[in-house]
KEKE-3310 file (N, C-alpha, C; in steps of 0.2 Angstrom, whole numbers, plus 5000, padded with zeros to 4 digits):
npx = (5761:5763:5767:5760:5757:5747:5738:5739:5749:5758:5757:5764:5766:5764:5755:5745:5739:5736:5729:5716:5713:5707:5695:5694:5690:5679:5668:5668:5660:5649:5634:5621:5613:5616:5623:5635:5636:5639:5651:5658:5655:5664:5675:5677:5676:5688:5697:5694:5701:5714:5724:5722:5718:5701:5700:5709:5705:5694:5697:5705:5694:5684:5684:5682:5667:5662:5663:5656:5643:5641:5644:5633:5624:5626:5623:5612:5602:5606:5600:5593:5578:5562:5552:5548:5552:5556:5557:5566:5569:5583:5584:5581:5576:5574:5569:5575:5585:5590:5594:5603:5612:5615:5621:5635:5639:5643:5652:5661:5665:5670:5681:5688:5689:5696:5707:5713:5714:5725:5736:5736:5743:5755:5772:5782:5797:5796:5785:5791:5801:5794:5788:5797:5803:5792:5784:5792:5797:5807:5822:5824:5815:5807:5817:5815:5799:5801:5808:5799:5788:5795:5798:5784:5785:5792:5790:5778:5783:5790:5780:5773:5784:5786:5774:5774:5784:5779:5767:5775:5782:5771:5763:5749:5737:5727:5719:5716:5725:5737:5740:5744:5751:5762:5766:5769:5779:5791:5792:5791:5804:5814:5811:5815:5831:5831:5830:5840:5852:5848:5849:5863:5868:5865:5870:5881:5886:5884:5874:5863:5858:5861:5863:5862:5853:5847:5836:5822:5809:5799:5786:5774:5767:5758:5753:5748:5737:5732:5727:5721:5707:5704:5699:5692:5680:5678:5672:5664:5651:5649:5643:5632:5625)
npy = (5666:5660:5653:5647:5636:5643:5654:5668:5666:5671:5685:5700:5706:5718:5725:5715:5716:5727:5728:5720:5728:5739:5733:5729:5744:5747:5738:5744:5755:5750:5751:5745:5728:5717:5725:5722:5708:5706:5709:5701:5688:5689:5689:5677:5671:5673:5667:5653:5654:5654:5642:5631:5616:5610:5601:5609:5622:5622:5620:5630:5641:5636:5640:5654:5654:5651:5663:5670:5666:5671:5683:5689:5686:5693:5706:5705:5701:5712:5723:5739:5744:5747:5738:5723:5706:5694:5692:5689:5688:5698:5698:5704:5705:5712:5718:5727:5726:5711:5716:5723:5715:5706:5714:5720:5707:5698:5708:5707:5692:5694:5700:5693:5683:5690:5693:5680:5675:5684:5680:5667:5667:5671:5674:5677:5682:5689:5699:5709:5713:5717:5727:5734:5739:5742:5750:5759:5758:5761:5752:5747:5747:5737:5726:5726:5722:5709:5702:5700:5694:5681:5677:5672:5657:5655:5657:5650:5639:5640:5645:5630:5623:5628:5626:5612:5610:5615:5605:5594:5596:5598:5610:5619:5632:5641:5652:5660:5671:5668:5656:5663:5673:5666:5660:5672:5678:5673:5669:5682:5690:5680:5687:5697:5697:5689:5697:5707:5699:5700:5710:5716:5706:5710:5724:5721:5714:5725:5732:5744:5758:5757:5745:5731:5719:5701:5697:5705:5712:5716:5727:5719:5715:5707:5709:5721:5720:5710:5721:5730:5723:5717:5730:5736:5726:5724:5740:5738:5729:5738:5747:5742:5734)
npz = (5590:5573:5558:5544:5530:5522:5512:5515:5523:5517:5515:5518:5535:5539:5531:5532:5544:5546:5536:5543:5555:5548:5545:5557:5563:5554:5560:5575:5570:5564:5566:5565:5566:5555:5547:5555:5557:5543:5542:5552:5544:5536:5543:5549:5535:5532:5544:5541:5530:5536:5540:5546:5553:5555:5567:5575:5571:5578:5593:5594:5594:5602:5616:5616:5610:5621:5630:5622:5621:5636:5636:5629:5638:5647:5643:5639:5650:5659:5654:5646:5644:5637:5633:5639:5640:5648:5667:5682:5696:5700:5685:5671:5656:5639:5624:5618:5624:5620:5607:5610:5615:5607:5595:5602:5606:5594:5589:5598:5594:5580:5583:5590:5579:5567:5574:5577:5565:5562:5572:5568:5553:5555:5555:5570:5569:5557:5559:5566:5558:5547:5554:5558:5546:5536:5544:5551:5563:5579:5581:5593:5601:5592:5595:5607:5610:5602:5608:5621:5616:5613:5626:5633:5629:5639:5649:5653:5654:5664:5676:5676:5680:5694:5699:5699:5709:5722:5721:5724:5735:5743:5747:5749:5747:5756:5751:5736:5730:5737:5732:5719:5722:5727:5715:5707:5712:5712:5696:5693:5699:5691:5678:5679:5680:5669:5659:5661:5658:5645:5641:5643:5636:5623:5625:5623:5612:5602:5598:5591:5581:5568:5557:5549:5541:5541:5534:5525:5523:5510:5500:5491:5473:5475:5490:5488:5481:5492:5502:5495:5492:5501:5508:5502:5499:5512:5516:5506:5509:5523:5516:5507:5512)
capx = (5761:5764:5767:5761:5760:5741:5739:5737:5752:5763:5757:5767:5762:5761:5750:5738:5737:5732:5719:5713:5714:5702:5690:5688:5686:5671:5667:5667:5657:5642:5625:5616:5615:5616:5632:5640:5634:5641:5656:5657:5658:5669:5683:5672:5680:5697:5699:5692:5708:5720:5728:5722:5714:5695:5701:5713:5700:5687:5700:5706:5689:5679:5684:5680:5661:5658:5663:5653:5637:5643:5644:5625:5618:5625:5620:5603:5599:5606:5601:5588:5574:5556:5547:5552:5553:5558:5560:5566:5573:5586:5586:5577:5577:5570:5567:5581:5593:5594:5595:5611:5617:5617:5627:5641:5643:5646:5654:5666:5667:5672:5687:5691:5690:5703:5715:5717:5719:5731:5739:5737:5745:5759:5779:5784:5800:5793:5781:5794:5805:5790:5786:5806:5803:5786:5780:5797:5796:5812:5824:5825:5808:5804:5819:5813:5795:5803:5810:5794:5783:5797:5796:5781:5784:5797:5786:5772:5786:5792:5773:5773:5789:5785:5768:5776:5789:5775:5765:5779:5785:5765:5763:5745:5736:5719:5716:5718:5728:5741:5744:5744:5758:5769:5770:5770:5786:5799:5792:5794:5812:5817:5810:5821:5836:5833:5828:5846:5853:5847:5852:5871:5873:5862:5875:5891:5885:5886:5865:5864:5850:5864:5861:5860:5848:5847:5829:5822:5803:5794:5779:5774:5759:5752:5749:5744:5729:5725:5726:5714:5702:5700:5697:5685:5676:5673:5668:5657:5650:5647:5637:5628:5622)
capy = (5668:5656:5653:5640:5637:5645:5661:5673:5668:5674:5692:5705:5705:5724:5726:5711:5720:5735:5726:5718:5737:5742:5728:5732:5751:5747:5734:5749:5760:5748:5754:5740:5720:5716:5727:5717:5700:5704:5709:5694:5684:5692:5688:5670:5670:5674:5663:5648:5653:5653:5635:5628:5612:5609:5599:5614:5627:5622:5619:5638:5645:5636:5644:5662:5653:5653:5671:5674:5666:5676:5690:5688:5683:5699:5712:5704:5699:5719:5730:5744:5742:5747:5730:5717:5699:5690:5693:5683:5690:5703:5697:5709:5705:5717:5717:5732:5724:5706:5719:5728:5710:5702:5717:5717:5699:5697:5712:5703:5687:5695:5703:5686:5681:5692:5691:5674:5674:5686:5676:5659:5666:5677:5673:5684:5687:5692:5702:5711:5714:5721:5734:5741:5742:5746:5755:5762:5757:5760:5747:5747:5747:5732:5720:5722:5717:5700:5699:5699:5689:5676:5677:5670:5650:5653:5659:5644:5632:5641:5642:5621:5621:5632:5622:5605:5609:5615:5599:5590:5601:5598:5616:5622:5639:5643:5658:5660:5675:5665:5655:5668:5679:5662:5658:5676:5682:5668:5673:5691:5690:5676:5690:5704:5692:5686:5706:5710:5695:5700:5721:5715:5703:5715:5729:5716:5712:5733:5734:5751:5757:5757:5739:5727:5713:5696:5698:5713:5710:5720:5726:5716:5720:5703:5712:5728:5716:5709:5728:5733:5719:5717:5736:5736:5721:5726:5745:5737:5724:5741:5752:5739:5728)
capz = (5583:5571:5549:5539:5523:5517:5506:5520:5527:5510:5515:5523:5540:5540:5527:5534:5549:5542:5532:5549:5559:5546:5546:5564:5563:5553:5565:5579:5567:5563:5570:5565:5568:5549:5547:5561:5553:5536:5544:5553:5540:5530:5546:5546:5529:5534:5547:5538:5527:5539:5536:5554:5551:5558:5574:5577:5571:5585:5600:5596:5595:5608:5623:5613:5609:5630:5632:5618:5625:5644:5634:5629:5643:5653:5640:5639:5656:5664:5649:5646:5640:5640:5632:5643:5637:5651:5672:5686:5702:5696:5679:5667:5647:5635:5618:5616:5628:5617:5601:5609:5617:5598:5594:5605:5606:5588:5586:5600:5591:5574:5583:5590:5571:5563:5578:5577:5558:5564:5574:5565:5547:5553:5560:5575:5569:5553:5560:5569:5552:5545:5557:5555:5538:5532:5549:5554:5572:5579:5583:5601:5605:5588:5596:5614:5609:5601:5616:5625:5614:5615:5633:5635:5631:5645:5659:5651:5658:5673:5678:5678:5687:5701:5700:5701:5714:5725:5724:5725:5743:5746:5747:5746:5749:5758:5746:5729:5730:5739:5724:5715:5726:5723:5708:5701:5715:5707:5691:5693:5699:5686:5672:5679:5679:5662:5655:5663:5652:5640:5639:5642:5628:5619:5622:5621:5604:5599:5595:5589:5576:5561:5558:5541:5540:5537:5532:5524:5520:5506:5500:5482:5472:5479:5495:5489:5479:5496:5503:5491:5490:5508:5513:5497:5502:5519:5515:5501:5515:5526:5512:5503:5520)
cpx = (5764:5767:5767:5758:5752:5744:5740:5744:5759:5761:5759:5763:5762:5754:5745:5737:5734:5725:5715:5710:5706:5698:5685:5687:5681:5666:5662:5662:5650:5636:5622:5618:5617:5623:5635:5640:5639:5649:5661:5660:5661:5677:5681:5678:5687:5699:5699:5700:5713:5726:5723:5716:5705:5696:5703:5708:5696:5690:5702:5700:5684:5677:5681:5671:5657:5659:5659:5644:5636:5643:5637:5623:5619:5622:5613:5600:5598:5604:5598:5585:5567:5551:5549:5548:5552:5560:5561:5572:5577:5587:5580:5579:5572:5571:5576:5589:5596:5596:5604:5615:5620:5622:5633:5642:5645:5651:5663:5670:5672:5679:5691:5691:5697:5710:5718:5719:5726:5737:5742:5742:5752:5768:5780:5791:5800:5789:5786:5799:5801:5787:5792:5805:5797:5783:5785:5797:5803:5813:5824:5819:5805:5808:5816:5805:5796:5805:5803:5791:5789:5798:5791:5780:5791:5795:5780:5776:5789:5788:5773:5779:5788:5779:5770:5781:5782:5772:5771:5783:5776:5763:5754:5742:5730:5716:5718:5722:5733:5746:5746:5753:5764:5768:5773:5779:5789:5798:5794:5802:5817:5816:5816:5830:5837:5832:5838:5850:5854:5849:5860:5870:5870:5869:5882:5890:5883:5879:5867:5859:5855:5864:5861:5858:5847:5841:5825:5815:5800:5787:5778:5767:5754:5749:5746:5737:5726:5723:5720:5706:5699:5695:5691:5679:5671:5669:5661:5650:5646:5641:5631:5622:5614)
cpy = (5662:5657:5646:5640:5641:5652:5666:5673:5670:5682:5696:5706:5711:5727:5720:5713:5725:5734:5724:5723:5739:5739:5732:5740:5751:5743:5739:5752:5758:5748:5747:5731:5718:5718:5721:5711:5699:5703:5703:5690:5683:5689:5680:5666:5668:5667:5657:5646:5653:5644:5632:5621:5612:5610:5607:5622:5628:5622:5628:5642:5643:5639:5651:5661:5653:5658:5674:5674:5671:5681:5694:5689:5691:5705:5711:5705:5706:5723:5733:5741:5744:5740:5726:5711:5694:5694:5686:5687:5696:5705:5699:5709:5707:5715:5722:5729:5717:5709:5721:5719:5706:5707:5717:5711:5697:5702:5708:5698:5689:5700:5698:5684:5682:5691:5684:5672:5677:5681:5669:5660:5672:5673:5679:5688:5691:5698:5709:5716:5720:5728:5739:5743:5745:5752:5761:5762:5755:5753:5744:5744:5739:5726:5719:5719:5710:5698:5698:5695:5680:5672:5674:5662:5650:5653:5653:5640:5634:5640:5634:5621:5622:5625:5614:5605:5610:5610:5593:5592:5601:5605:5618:5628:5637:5649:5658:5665:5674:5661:5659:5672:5674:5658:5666:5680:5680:5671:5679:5692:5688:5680:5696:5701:5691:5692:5707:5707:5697:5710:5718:5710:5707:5722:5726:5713:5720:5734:5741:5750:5756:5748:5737:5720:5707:5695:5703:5714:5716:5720:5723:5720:5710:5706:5719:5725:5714:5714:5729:5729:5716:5724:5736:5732:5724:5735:5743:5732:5729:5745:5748:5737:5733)
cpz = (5579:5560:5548:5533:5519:5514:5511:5524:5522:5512:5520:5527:5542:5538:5531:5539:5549:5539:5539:5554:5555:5543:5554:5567:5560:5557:5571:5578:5565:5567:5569:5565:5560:5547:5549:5558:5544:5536:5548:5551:5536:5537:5547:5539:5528:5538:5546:5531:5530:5538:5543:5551:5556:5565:5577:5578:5578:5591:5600:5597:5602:5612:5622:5612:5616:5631:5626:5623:5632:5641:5632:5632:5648:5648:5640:5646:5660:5661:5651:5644:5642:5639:5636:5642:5642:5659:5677:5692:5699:5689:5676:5659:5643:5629:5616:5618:5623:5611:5603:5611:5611:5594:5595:5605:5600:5587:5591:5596:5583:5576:5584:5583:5569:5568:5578:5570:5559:5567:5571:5557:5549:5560:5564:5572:5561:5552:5563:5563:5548:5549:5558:5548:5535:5537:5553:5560:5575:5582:5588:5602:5600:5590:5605:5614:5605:5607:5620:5623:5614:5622:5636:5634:5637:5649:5658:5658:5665:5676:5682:5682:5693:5702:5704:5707:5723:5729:5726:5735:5748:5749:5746:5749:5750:5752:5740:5727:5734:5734:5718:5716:5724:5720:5705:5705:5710:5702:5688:5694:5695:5681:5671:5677:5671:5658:5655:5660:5646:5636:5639:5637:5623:5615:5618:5614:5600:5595:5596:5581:5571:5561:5553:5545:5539:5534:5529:5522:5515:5504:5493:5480:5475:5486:5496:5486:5485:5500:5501:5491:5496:5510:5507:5499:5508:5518:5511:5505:5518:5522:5510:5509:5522)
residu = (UNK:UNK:UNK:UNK:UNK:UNK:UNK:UNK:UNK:UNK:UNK:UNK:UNK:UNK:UNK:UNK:UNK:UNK:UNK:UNK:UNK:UNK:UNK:UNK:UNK:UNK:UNK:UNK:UNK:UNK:UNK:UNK:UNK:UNK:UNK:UNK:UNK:UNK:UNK:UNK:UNK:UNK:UNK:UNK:UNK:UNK:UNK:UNK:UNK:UNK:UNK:UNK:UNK:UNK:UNK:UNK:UNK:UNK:UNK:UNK:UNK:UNK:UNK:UNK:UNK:UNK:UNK:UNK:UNK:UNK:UNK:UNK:UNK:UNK:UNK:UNK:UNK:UNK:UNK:UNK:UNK:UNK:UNK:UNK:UNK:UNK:UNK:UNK:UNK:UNK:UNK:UNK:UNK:UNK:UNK:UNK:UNK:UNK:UNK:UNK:UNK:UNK:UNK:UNK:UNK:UNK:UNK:UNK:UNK:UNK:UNK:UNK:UNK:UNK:UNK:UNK:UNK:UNK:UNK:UNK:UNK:UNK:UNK:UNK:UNK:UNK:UNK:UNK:UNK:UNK:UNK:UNK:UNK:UNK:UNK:UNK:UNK:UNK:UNK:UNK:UNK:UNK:UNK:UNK:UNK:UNK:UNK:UNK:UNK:UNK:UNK:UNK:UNK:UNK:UNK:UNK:UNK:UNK:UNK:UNK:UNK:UNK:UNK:UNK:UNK:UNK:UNK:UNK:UNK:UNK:UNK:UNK:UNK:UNK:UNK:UNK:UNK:UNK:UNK:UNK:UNK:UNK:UNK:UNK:UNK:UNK:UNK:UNK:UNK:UNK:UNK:UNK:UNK:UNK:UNK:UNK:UNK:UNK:UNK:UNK:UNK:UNK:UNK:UNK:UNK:UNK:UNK:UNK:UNK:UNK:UNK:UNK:UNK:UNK:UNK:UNK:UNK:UNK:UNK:UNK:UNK:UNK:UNK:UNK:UNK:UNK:UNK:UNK:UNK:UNK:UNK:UNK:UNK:UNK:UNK:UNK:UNK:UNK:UNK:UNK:UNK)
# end
């Protein structure tokens, strides 16, 4: 998770969540391919707003544009269907099956959308602030999720270290679930170790929910306009389409 400087990223990240949430409960709720499509491109929209330059845009989505095609291709290829398109060994495509596969795979694509606007317009520890205040999410449970998502450029680099000591000790495995067993033991052990760090200076600095802030985030009426004018849209998107 990240902030940079576009419009989307000036809004409470409660509130843009919430508007996000109820994009994709109509997402869920759309019967038909047209819905999905307008839908779509309404997080299309979003995303395009996120700040992320082109280069940037294309290396985040690529990898979601091949599981989208893999998403396709197994809904079509294994569906139902009484008209049939296309056979070939096990692989049966029907007229019904590429209707439902065009379904769900955009409908995929369009969550991958809003999540990475998500992601790409919002500070973690912002985000974190704002689910004590606007969501009431207690303390305990909103600093040990910071703890966790912070957690994860730690385990990236321990990852590589295990990795490189390995090759470096010429270590390799026949199975893939070899490599797997060691990198993630050290891992697992170093996380308990660093959990347990992290509870004692927690306590030894007297956390407790009576607490004052250095940050306090508020709701303005800029994000009750983008509140309104997102859920608008997209309901108006769902009725009209």
């Amino acid at each position: 998770m990240q902030e940079n400087v576009s419009p989307l990223a000036r809004i409470n990240p409660a509130i843009k969540l919430g508007a996000l949430v109820y994009v994709m409960v109509l997402l869920i709720a759309a019967p038909t391919l047209r819905e999905t499509m307008a839908l779509l491109a309404l997080a299309a929209v979003g995303l395009g707003c996120s700040g992320w330059s082109l280069l940037t845009l294309g290396k985040r989505v690529a990898p979601y544009l091949i599981l989208f095609l893999l998403t396709f291709w197994m809904m079509a290829a294994f569906g139902k269907g009484s008209t049939e398109v296309w056979s070939f060994g096990w692989f049966r495509v029907t007229e019904e099956s590429i209707g439902h596969a065009w379904l769900i795979a955009l409908r995929m694509l369009a969550f991958v959308f809003l999540s990475l606007t998500f992601i790409a317009t919002t500070d973690q520890t912002r985000f974190v602030m704002s689910l004590i205040h606007q969501c009431r999410l207690p303390d305990r449970l909103a600093y040990g999720f910071l703890a966790g998502i912070r957690f994860i450029p730690i385990f990236q680099q321990e990852i590589r270290t295990i990795r490189q000591a390995r090759r470096v000790r010429q270590q390799q495995s026949i199975w893939p679930w070899q490599t797997f067993f060691a990198i993630s033991l050290p891992l697992f052990t170093n996380s308990i170790i660093r959990s347990e760090q992290i509870a004692i200076a927690m306590e030894a600095r007297r956390f407790q929910a009576e607490r004052t802030y250095y940050v306090r985030p508020v709701v303005t009426q800029q994000d009750r306009l983008f509140f309104g004018l997102v859920c608008f849209g997209a309901t108006l998107l769902r009725i009209v389409v």
